[in-house]
C-alpha positions in Angstrom: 0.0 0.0 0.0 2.8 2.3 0.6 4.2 2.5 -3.2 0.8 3.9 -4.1 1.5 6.8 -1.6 4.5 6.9 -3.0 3.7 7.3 -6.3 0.7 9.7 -5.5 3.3 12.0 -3.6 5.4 12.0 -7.1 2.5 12.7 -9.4 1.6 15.9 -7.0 5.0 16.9 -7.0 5.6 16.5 -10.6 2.1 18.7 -11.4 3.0 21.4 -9.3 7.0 21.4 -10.8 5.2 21.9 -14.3 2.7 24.4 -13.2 5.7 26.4 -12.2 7.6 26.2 -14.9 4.1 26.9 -17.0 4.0 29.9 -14.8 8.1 31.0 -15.2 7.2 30.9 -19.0 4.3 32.8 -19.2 6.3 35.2 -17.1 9.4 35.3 -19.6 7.1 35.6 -21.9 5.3 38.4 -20.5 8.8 40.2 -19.5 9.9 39.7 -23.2 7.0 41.2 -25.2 6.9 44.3 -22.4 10.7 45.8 -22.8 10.0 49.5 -22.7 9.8 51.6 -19.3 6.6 53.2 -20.4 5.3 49.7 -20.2 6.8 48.4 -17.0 5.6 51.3 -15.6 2.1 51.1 -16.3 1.7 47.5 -15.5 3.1 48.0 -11.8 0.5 50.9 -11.9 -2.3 48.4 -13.0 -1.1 45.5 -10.5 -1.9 43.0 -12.3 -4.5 41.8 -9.8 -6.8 39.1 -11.5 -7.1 35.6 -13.0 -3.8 36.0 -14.3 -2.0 36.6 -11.2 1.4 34.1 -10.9 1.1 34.8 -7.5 -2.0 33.7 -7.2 -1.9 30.7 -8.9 1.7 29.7 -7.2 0.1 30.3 -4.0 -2.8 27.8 -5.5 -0.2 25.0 -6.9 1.6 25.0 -3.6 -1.1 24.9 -1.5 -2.5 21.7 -3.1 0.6 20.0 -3.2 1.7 21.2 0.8 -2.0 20.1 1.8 -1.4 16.7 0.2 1.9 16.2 1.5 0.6 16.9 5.0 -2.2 14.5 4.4 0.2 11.4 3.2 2.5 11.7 6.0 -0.4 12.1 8.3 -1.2 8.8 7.2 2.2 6.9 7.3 2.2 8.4 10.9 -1.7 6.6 11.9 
């Protein structure tokens, strides 16, 4: 029973390592296209606040994947 906590505990790992480098992409991406001041500028005005938010949906990926971790060893432990 334990190698399917096992492998459960990879697969949640491995979502939340792509979701951040899905993120760090989008990012780059983002950082590439918007190269003048004028632009920086106005986007820090703005603050980005929304769906789009990387911090938001870090805080999202790592919460799922903390909150799962703490369940599996919760259940080695009992």
């Amino acid at each position: 029973m334990y190698p399917i906590y096992y492998a459960i505990i990879i697969i949640v790992c491995l979502i939340a390592l792509v979701g951040t480098i899905s993120v760090a992409r989008q990012m780059t991406k983002k950082e590439n296209e918007e190269d003048s001041h004028e632009a920086d500028l106005t986007s820090l005005k703005e603050g980005r606040q929304g769906k789009d938010s990387s911090i938001r949906i870090l805080t999202i990926i790592y919460s799922i994947t903390f909150s799962m971790t703490i369940l599996l060893i919760w259940i080695f432990i009992f």
